[in-house]
VMD Tcl script that draws the C-alpha trace (Angstrom):
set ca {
  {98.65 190.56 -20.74}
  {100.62 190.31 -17.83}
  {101.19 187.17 -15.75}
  {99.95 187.00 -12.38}
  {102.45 185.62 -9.99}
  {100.93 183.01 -7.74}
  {101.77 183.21 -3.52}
  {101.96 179.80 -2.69}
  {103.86 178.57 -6.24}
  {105.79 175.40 -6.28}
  {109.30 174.63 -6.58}
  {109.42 172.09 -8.57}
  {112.80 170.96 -9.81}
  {116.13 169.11 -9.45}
  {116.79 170.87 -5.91}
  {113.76 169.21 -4.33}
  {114.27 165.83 -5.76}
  {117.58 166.12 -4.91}
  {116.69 166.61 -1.24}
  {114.09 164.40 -1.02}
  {116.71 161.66 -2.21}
  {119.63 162.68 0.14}
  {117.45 163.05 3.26}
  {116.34 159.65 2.09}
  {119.58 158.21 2.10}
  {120.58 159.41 5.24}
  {117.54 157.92 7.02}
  {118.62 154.94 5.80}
  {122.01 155.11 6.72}
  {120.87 156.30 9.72}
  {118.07 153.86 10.44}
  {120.88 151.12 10.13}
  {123.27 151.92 12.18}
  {120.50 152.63 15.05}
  {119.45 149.06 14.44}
  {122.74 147.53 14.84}
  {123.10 149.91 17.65}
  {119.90 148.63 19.36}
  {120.75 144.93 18.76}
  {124.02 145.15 20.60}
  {122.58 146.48 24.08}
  {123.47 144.13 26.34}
  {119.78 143.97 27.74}
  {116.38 145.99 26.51}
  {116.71 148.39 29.65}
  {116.06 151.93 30.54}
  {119.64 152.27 31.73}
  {120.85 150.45 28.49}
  {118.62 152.19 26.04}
  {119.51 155.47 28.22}
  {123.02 154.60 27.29}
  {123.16 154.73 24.04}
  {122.18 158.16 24.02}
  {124.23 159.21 26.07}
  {127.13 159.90 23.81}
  {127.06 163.40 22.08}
  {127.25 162.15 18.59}
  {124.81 159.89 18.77}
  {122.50 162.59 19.94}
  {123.27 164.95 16.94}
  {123.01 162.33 14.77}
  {119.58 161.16 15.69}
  {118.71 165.08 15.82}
  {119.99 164.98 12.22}
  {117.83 162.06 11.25}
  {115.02 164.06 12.19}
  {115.26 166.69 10.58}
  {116.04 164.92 7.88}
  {112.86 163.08 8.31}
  {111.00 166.59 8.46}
  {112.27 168.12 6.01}
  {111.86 165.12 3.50}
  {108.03 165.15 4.54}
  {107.68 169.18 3.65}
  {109.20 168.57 0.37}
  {106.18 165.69 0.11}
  {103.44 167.36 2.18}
  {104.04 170.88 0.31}
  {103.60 168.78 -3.36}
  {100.48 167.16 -1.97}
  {98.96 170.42 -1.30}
  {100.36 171.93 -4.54}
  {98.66 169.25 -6.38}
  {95.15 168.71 -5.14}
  {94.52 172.37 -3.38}
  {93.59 174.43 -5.65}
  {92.24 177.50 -3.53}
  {94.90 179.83 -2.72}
  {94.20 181.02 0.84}
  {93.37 176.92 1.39}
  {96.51 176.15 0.22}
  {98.15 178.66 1.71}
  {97.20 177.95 5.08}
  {97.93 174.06 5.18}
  {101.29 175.44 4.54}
  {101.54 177.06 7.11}
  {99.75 174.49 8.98}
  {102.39 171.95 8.15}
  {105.52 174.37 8.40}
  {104.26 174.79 11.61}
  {104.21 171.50 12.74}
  {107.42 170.44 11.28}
  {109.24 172.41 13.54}
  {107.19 172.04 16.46}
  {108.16 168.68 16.27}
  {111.89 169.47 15.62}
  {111.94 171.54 18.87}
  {110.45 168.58 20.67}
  {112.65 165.89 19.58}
  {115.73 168.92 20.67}
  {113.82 168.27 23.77}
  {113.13 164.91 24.35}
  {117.31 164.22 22.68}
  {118.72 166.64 25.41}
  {117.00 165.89 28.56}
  {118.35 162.16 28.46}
}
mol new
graphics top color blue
foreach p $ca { graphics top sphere $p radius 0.5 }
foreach p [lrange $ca 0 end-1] q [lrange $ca 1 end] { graphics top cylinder $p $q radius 0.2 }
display resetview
């Protein structure tokens, strides 16, 4: 009997828990240094808030938290779905669904990071 091989089949392993923990780390690096960042403007202003982001590397690494962030919740969305869709096409197209989103919202934070 031959195995059919299923479209939408998970990747379960070391890789993705790997990733999930790294991306997880680095938001937390991340989120601390932003904080410590934040709580040494000298005032909670546009111009001061604007400042901080002004600086290349603080851009790239705020861009990097994000995806980060995204691709940590497509390892965790995609698992969901795995686990309690069990109709292919469904499945399938929540996917996509999500996949598309993801990166919709990557290209908007490239956005919103760059026209500061």
């Amino acid at each position: 009997m031959v195995k059919q091989r299923i479209v939408v089949g998970a990747h379960y392993g070391l890789r993705d828990w790997i990733a999930q923990r790294a991306t997880a780390v680095w938001m937390v690096i991340y989120s601390l240094i932003f904080g410590v960042a934040a709580l040494m403007l000298p005032e909670f202003s546009y111009e001061a808030w604007s400042g901080l982001f002004s600086g290349g590397l603080f851009k790239f690494f705020t861009f990097l938290f994000f995806l980060a962030l995204f691709y940590h919740a497509w390892i965790g969305v995609r698992d969901i779905w795995m686990d309690y869709i069990k109709p292919t096409g469904v499945r399938l197209a929540l996917h996509l669904v999500t996949l598309f989103l993801l990166v919709g919202y990557a290209g908007w934070v490239a956005q919103i990071l760059w026209r500061l």
